[in-house]
Backbone bond lengths (Angstrom), bond angles and torsions (degrees), N, CA, C in turn:
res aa  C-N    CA-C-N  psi(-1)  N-CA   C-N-CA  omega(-1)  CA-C   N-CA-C  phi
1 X - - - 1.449 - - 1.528 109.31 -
2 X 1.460 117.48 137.89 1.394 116.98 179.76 1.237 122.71 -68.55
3 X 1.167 129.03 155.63 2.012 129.13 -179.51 1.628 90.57 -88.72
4 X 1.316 134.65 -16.71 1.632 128.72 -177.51 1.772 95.95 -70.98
5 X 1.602 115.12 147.14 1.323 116.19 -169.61 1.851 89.22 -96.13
6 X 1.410 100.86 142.44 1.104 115.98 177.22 1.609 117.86 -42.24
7 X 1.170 123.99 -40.39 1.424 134.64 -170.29 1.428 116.54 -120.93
8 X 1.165 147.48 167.21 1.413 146.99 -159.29 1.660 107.24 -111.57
9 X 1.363 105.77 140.70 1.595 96.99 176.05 1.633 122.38 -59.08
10 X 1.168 131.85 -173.56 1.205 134.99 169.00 1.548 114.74 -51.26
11 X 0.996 82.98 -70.70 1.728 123.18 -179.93 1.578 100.14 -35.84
12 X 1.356 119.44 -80.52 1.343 131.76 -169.13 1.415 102.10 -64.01
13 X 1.329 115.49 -28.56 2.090 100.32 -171.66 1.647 89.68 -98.29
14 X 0.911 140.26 -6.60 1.927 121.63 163.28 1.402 107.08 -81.18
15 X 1.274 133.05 -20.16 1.287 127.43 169.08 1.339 106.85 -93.15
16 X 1.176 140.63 -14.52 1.523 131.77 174.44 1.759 100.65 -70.50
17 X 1.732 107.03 -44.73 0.978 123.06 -177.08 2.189 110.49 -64.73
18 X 0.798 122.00 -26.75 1.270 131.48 -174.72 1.341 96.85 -77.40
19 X 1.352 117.52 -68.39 1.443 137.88 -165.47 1.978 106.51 -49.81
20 X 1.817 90.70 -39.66 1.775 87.38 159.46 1.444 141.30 -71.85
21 X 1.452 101.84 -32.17 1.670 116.57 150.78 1.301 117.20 -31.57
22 X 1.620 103.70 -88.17 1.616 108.11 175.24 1.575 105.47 -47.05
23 X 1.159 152.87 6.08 1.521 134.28 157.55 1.200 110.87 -79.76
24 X 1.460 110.11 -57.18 1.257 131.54 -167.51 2.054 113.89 -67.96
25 X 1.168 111.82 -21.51 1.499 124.30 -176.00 1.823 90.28 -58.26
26 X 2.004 122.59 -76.68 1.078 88.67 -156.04 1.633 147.97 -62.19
27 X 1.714 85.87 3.99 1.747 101.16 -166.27 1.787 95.37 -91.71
28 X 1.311 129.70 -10.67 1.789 125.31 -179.51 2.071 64.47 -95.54
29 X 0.462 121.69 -93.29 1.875 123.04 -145.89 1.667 88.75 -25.53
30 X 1.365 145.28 -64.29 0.924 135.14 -176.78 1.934 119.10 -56.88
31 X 1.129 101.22 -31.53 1.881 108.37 -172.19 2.145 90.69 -67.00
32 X 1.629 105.97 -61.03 1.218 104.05 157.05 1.644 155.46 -58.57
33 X 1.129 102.03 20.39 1.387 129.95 165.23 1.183 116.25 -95.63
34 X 1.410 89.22 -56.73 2.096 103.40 -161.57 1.502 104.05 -95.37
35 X 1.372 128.56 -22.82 1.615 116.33 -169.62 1.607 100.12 -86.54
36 X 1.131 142.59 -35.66 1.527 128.42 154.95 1.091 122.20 -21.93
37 X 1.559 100.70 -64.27 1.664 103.30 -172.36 1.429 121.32 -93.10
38 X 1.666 115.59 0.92 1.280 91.82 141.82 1.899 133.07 -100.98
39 X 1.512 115.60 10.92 1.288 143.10 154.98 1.561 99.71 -35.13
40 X 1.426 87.08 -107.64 1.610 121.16 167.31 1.234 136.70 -92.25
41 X 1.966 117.98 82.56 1.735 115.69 -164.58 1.526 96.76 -72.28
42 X 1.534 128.90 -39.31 1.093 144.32 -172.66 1.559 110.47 -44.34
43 X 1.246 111.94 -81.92 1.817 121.75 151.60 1.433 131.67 -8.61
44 X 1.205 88.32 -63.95 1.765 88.50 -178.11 1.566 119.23 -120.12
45 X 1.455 110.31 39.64 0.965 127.22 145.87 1.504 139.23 -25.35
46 X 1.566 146.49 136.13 1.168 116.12 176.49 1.513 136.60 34.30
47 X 0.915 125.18 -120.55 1.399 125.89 172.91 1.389 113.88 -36.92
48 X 1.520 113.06 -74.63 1.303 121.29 175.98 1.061 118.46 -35.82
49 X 1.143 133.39 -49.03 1.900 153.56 170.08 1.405 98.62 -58.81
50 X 1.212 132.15 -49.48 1.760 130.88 174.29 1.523 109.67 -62.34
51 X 1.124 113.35 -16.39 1.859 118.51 -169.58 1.106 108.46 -110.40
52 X 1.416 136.51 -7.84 1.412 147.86 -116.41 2.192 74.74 -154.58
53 X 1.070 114.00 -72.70 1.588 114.52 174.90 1.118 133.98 -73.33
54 X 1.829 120.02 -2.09 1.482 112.80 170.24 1.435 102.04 -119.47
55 X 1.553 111.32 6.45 1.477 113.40 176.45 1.917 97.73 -86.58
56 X 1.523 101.91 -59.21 1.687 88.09 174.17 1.266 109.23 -62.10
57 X 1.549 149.04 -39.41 1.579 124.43 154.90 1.645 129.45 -9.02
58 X 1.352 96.92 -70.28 1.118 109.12 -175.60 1.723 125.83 -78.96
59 X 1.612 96.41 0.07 1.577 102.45 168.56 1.270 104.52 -99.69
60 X 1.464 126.42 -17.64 1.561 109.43 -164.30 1.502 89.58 -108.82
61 X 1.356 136.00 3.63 1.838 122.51 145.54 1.389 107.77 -75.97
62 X 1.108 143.72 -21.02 1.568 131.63 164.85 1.229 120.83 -89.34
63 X 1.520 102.66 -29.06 1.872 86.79 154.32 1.877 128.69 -89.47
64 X 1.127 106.39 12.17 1.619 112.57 179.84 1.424 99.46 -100.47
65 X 1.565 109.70 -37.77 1.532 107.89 173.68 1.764 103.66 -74.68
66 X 0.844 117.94 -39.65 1.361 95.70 -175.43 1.617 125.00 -88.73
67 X 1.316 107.10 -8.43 1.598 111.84 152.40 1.365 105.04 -67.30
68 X 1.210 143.58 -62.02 1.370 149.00 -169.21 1.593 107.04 -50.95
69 X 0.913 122.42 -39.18 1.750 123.29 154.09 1.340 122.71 -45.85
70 X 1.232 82.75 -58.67 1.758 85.63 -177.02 1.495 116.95 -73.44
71 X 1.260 105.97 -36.11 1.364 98.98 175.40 1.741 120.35 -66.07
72 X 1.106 121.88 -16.92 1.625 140.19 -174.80 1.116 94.01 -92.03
73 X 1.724 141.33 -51.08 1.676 116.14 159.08 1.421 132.69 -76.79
74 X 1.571 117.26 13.67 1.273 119.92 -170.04 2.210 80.80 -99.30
75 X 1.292 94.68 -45.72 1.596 82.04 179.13 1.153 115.06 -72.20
76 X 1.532 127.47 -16.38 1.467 110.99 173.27 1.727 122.55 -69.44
77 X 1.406 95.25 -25.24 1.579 100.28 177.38 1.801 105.83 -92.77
78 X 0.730 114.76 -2.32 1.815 113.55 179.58 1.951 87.08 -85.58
79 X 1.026 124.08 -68.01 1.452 134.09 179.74 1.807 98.01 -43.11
80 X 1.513 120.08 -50.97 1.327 98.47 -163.65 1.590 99.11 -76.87
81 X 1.203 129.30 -9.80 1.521 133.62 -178.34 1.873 109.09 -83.04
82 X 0.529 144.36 -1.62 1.114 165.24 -84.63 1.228 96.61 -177.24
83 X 0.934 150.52 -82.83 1.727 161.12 -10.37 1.395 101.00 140.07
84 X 1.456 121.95 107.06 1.684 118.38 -161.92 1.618 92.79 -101.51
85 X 1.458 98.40 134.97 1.721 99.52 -175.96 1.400 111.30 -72.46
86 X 1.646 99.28 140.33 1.546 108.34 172.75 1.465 122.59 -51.15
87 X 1.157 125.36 136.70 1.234 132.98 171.12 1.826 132.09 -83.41
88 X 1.160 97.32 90.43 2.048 102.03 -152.26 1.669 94.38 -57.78
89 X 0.800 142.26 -24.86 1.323 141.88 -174.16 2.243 108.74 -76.15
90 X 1.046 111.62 -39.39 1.217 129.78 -157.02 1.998 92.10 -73.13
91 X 1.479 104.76 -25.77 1.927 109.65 -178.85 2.050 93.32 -65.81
């Protein structure tokens, strides 16, 4: 039987899980670009198409920033798990 624990800590599987997000984001940012306009070319035409591309701009910098958070406290807690607590008695 292996000494590896069958299942993943908290810690380490929300950042495995995060880390798949950020893969998976630029291919929905691309599906959401292009499946509108081939939906409706009529619609988002010009303007609409200019409002339609700096609006998802400006959603996928608040969601890259806010994956990027999370992913920087998902590693801070994988590291503090990780990390065998000091023993105050042992000074």
């Amino acid at each position: 039987m292996p000494d590896r624990p069958l299942f993943l800590e908290r810690a380490s599987f929300h950042r495995r899980r995060l880390g798949d997000a950020a893969r998976v984001l630029p291919v929905v940012t691309m599906l959401l670009l292009l499946v509108p306009i081939w939906w409706m070319p009529g619609v988002l035409s010009y303007a609409g198409g200019a409002v339609w591309l700096f609006g998802l701009w400006a959603v996928l910098i608040v969601a890259v920033w806010a994956l990027h958070r999370a992913l920087l406290r998902a590693e801070d807690a994988t590291l503090r798990a990780d990390t065998p607590p000091e023993d105050p008695d042992a000074l």
